[in-house]
C-alpha positions as CSV (number, residue, x, y, z in Angstrom):
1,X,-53.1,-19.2,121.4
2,X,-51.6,-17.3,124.7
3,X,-52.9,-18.7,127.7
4,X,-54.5,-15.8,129.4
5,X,-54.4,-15.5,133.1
6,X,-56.2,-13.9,135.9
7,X,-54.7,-12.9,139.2
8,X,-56.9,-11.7,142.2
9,X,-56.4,-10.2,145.2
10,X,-57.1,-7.0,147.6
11,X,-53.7,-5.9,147.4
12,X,-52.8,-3.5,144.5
13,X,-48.9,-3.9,145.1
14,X,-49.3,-7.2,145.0
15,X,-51.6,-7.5,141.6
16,X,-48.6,-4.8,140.0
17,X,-45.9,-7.8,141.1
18,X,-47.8,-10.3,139.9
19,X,-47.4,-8.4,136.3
20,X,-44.0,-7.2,136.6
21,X,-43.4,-11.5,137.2
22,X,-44.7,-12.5,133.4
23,X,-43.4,-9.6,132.0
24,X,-39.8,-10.2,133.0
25,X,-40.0,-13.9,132.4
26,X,-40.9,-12.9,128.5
27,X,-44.4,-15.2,128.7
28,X,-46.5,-14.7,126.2
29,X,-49.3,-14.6,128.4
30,X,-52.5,-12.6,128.4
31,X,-53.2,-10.8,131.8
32,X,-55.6,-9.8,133.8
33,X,-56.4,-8.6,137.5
34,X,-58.8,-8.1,139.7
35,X,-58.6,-6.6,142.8
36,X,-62.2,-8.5,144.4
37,X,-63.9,-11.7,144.3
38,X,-66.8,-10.1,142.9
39,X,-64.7,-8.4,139.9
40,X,-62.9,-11.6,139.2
41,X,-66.7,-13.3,138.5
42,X,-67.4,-10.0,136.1
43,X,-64.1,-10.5,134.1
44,X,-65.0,-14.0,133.8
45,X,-68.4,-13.5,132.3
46,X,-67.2,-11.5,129.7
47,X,-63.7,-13.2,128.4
48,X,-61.7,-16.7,128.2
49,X,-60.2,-17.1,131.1
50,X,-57.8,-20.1,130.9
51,X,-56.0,-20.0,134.9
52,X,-57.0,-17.8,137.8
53,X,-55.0,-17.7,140.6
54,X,-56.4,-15.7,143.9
55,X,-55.4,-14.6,147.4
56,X,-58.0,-16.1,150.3
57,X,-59.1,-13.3,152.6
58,X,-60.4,-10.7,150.7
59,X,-62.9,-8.3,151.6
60,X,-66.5,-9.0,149.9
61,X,-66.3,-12.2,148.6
62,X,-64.4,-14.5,150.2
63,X,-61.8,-16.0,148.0
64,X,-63.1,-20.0,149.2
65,X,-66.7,-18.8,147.8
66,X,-65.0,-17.1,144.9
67,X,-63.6,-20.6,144.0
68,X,-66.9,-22.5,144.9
69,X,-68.5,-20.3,142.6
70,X,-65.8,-20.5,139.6
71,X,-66.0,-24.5,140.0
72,X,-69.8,-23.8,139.4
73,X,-70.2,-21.2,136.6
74,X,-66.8,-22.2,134.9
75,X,-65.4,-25.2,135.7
76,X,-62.8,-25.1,132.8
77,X,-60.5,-22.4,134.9
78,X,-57.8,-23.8,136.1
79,X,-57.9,-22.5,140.0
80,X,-54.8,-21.7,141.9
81,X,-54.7,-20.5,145.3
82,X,-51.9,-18.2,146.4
83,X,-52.5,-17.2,149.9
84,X,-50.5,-16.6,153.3
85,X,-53.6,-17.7,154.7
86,X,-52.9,-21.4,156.6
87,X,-55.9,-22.3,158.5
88,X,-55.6,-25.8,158.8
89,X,-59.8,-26.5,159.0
90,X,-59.8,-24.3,156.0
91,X,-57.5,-26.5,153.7
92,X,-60.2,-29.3,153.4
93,X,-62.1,-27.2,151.5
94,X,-59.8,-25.0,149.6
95,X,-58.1,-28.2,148.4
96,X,-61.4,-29.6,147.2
97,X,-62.3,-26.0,145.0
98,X,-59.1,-25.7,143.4
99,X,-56.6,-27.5,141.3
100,X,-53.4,-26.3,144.0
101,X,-52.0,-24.1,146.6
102,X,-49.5,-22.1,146.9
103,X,-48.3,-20.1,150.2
104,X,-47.2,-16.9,150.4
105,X,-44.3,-15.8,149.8
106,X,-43.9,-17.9,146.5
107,X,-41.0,-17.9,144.4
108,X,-41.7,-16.6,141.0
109,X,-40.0,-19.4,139.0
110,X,-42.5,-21.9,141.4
111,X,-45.6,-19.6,140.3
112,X,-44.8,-19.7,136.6
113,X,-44.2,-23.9,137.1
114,X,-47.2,-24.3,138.2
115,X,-49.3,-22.6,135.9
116,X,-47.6,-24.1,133.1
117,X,-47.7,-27.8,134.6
118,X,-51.1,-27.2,135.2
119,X,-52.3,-25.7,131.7
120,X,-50.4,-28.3,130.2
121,X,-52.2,-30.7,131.5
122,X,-55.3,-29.4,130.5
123,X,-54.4,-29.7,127.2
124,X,-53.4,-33.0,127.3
125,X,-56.5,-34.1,128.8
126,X,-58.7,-32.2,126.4
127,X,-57.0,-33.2,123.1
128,X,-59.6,-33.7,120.8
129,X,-58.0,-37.2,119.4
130,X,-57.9,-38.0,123.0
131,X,-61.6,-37.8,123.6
132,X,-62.8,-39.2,120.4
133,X,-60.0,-42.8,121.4
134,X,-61.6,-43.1,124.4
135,X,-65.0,-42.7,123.6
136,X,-65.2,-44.6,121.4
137,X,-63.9,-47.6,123.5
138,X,-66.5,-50.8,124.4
139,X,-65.0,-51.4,127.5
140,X,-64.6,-48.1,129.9
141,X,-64.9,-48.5,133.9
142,X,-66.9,-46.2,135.6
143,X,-66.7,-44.3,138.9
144,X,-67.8,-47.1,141.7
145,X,-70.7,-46.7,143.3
146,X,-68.8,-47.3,146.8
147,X,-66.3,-45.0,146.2
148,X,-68.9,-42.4,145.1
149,X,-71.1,-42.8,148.1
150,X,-67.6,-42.5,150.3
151,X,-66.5,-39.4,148.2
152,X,-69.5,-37.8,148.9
153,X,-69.8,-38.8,152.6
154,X,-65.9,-38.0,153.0
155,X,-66.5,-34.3,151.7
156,X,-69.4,-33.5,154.2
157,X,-67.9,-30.8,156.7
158,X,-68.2,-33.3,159.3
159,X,-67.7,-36.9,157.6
160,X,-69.4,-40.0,160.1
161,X,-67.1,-42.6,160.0
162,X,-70.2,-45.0,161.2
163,X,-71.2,-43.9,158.0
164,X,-68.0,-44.4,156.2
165,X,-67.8,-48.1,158.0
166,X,-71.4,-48.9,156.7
167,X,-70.2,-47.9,153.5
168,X,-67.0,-50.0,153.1
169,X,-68.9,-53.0,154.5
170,X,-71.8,-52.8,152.1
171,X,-69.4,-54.0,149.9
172,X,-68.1,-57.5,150.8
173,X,-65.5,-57.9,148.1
174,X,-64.1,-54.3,149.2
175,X,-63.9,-54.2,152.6
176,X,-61.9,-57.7,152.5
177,X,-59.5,-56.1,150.6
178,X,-59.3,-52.9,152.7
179,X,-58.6,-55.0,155.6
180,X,-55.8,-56.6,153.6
181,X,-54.2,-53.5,152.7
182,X,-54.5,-52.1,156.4
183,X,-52.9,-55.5,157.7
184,X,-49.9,-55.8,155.1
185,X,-46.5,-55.1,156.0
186,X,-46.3,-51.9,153.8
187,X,-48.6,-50.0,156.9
188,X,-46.9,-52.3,159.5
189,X,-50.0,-52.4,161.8
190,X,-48.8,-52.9,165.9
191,X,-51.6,-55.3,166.1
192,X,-53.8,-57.3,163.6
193,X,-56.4,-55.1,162.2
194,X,-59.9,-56.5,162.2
195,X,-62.5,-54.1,162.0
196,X,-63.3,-51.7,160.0
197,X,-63.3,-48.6,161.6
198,X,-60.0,-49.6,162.7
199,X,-58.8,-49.8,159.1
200,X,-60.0,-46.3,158.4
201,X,-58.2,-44.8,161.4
202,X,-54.9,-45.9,160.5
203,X,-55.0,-45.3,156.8
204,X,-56.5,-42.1,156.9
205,X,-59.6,-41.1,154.4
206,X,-57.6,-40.3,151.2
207,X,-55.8,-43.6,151.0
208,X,-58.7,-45.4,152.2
209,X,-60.5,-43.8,149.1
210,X,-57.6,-45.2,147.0
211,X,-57.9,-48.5,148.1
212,X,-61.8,-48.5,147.8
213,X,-61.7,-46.9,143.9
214,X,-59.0,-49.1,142.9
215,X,-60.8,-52.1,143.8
216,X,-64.1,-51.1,142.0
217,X,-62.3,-50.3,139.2
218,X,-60.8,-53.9,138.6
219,X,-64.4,-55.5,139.9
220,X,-65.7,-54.4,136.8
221,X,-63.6,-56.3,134.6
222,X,-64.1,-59.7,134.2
223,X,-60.9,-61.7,133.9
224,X,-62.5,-64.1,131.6
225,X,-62.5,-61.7,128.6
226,X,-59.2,-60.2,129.1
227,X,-56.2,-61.7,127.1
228,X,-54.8,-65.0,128.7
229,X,-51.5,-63.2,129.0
230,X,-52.5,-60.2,131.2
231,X,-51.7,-61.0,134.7
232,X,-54.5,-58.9,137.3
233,X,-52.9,-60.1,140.3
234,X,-49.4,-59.6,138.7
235,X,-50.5,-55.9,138.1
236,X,-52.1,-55.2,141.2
237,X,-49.1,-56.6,143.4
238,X,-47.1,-54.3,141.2
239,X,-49.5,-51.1,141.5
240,X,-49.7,-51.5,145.3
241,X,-46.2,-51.9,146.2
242,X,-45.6,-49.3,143.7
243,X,-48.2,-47.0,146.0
244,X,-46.6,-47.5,149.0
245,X,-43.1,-46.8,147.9
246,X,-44.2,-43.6,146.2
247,X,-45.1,-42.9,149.7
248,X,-42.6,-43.3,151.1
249,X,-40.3,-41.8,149.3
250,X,-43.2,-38.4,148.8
251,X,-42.2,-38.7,152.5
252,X,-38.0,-38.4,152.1
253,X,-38.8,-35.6,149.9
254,X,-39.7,-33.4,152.2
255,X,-43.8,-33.3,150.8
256,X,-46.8,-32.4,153.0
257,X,-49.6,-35.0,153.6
258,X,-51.7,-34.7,150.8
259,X,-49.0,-34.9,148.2
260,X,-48.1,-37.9,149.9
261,X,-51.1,-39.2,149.8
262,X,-51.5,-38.4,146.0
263,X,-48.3,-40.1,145.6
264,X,-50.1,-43.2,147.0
265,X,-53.2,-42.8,145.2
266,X,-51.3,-42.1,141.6
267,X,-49.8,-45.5,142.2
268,X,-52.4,-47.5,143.1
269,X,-53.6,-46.5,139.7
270,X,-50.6,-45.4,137.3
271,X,-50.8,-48.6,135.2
272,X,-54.6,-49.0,135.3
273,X,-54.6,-47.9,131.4
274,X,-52.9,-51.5,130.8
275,X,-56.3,-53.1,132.1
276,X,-58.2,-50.5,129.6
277,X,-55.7,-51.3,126.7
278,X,-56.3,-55.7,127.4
279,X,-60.3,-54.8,128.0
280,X,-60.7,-53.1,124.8
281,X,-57.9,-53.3,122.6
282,X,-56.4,-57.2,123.5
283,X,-54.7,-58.1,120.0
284,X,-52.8,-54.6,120.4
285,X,-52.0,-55.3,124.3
286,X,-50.6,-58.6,123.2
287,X,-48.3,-57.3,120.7
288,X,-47.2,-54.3,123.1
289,X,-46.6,-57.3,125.6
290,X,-43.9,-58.6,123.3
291,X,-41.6,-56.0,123.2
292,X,-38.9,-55.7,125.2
293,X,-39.4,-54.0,129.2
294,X,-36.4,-52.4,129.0
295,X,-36.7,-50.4,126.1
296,X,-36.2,-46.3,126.7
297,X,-39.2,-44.8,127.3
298,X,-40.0,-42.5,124.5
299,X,-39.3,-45.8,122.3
300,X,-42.1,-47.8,124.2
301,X,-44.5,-45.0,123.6
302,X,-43.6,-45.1,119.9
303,X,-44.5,-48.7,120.2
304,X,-47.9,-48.5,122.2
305,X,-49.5,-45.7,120.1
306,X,-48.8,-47.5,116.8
307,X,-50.6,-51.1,118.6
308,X,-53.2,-49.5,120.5
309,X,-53.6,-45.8,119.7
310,X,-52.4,-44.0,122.5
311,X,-49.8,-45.3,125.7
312,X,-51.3,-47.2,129.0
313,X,-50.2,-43.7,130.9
314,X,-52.8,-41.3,128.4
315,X,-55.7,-43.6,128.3
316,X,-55.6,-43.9,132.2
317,X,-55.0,-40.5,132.7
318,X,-57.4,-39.1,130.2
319,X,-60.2,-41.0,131.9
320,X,-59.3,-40.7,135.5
321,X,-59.3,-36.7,134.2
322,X,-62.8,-36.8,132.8
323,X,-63.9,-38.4,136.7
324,X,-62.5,-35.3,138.3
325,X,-59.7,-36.5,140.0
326,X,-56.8,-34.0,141.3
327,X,-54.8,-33.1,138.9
328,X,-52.2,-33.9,141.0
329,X,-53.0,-37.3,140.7
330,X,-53.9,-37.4,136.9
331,X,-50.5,-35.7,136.5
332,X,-48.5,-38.3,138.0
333,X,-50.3,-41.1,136.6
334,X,-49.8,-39.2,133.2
335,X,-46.4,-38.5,133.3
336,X,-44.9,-41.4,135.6
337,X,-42.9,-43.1,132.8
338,X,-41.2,-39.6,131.3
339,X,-41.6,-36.8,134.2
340,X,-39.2,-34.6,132.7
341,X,-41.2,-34.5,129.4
342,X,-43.9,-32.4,131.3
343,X,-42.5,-30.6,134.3
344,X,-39.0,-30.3,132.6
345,X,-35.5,-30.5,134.7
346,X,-36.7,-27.8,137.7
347,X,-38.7,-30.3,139.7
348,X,-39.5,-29.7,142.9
349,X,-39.5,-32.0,146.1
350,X,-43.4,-31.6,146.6
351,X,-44.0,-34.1,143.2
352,X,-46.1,-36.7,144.1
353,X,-45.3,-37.0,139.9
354,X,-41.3,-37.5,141.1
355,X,-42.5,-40.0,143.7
356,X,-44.3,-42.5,141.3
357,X,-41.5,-42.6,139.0
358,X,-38.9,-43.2,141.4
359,X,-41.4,-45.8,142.8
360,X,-42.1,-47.6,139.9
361,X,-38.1,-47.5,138.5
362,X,-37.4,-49.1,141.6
363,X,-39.9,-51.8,142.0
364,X,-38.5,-54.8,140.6
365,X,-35.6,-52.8,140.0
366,X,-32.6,-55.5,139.2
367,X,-30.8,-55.2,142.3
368,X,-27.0,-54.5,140.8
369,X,-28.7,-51.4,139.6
370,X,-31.6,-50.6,141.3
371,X,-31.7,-47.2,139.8
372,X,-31.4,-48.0,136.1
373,X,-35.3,-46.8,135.2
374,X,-35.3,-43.4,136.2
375,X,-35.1,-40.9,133.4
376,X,-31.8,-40.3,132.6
377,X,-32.4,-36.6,132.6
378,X,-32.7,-37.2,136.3
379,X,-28.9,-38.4,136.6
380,X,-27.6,-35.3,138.1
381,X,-30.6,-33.9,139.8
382,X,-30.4,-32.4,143.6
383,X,-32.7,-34.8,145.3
384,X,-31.0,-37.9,143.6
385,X,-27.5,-37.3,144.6
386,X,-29.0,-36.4,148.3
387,X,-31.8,-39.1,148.6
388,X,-30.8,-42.0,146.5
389,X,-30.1,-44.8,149.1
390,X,-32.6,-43.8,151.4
391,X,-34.7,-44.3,148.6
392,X,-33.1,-48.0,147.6
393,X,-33.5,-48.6,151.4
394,X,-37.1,-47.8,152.0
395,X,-37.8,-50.3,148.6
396,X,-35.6,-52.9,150.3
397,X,-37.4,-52.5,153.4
398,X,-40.7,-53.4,151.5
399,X,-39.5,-56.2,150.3
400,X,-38.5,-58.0,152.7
């Protein structure tokens, strides 16, 4: 079935460009415009709409409202901002409505990426094989009361840190390991850290809501009843250097701060599937365990769908999709072992998806070839012959 599209905005020239763009690039898309928030809502209460993508400042309804309102009435749109609009006390909040942004002027072939990475994940996540696996499974986390009372305090127009302090530090086991995370070498604190409040200002909300969901995600499984080979310090060493390196290298990529901190967050968590797979499924995890680490990655996912029913990536994705997270995030933590078999070879430098799998290739990475995990596709790639030892340097630099 066509994915059918809606573009909005106030300008008429802009709306006939927006067409002339999937026309030339032979899409077999289904179109539709509007040239007001308040025609976008009509067309959407009488047809499918699968993506809409809108300018901001519109006359009438504002184009923030228009996707407060979609989120609302029809939260399976996809929504896509594409706006020369920049106010920077505005982003909070457009960012939180829609699934990206994109500023004006926007390359057509970046347009027609996005939509596609976007509706593609959407699919994914609402396979219907998908839904029945994971329903059906004894052992599923759920969102952590901390995190949700910091999401929710976090997303007030003016966030308290007292509150967000009180918060953390209602939660003993937490805010220990916040503190850790603020004091370890990968942050490289001037001074000891240790308070609180002093935590949160150096991390910055969206990693300190990492750190916080993480933890109450693993607090809910109790090591006792998980195989006795699965390691849960092993993997959370792994996950966190991994988050910091995807960082890092979001940074040498030229990305802005939220796909950095995306990176970050899609790292923390890419392997968390692993600790669903050992929760529910533990003969299957201990029969994936067995085969070899090194094997290419389409072969290990051969392997992990036979054992367990689906691989460590879909499970964790598919359920950190059903909590809402960005789908920047579910997309990287999707994707992290075979980017190219999502975004294809025309990646951009603003992946946080990129990030995590050059991360997690290098972590551990056999030093004599520190490179050897990345997709091969990858080989020839623009920001691997420009940014590869910066790259091996910054995971050097963490190691030591």
């Amino acid at each position: 079935m066509p994915l059918s599209i809606l573009f909005v905005d106030d300008e008429p020239q802009t709306l006939r460009g927006l067409q002339r763009l999937i026309r030339a690039a032979g899409l077999d898309w289904r179109v539709a415009i509007a040239s007001s928030g308040e025609a976008a809502l009509e067309i959407l209460n009488r047809q499918t709409i699968d993506v809409l993508v809108t300018d901001l400042n519109m006359p009438g309804l504002h184009g923030r409202s228009l996707l407060t309102e979609i989120a609302r009435l029809h939260p399976a749109v996809l929504r896509i901002v594409l706006t020369a609009e920049a106010d920077p006390h505005d982003m909070m909040s457009i960012v939180a409505a829609s699934h990206a942004v994109l500023c004006k002027p926007c390359p057509g072939d970046r347009l027609i990426s996005r939509i596609t990475r976007a509706a593609g994940l959407r699919r994914f996540l609402d396979q219907a094989d998908a839904r029945a696996l994971v329903s059906g499974l004894p052992n599923l986390p759920t969102l952590p009361r901390t995190y949700l009372a910091l999401h929710a305090e976090m997303e007030r127009a003016e966030p308290s840190e007292t509150r967000i302090v009180a918060i953390i530090d209602a939660d003993p086991p937490v805010a220990a390991q916040f503190l850790h995370v603020a004091n370890s070498a990968y942050f490289a604190p001037r001074a000891p850290i240790q308070r609180t409040l002093a935590a949160v200002r150096a991390l910055g909300y969206d990693i300190v809501r990492a750190v916080v969901l993480e933890r109450g995600i693993i607090a809910q499984f109790d090591p006792a009843r998980l195989p006795p080979s699965f390691d849960s310090l092993g993997l959370w060493s792994h996950c966190f250097r991994v988050a910091a390196l995807a960082r890092k290298i979001a940074t040498i990529n030229g990305c802005n701060a939220t796909e950095r901190d995306a990176a970050f967050t899609a790292g923390l968590l890419h392997d968390l599937g692993w600790l669903i797979v050992a929760a529910n499924r533990p003969v299957a995890y201990q029969a994936i365990a067995k085969a070899p680490r090194d094997l290419p990655a389409a072969k290990r996912a051969d392997i992990e769908r036979s054992c367990a029913g689906a691989t460590h990536e879909e499970f964790a994705a598919y359920l950190l999709g059903l909590w809402g997270l960005p789908d920047m995030i579910v997309e990287a933590v999707a994707y992290h072992h075979d980017p190219l078999a999502h975004i294809g070879p025309a990646i951009g430098c603003d992946g946080a998806l990129l990030a995590v799998h050059i991360a997690n290739a290098l972590v551990d990475a056999d030093p004599s070839d520190p490179l050897r995990g990345l997709d091969p596709g990858l080989a020839l790639h623009p920001l691997v012959t420009t940014h590869q030892a910066e790259w091996i340097a910054a995971a050097q630099s963490l190691q030591t």
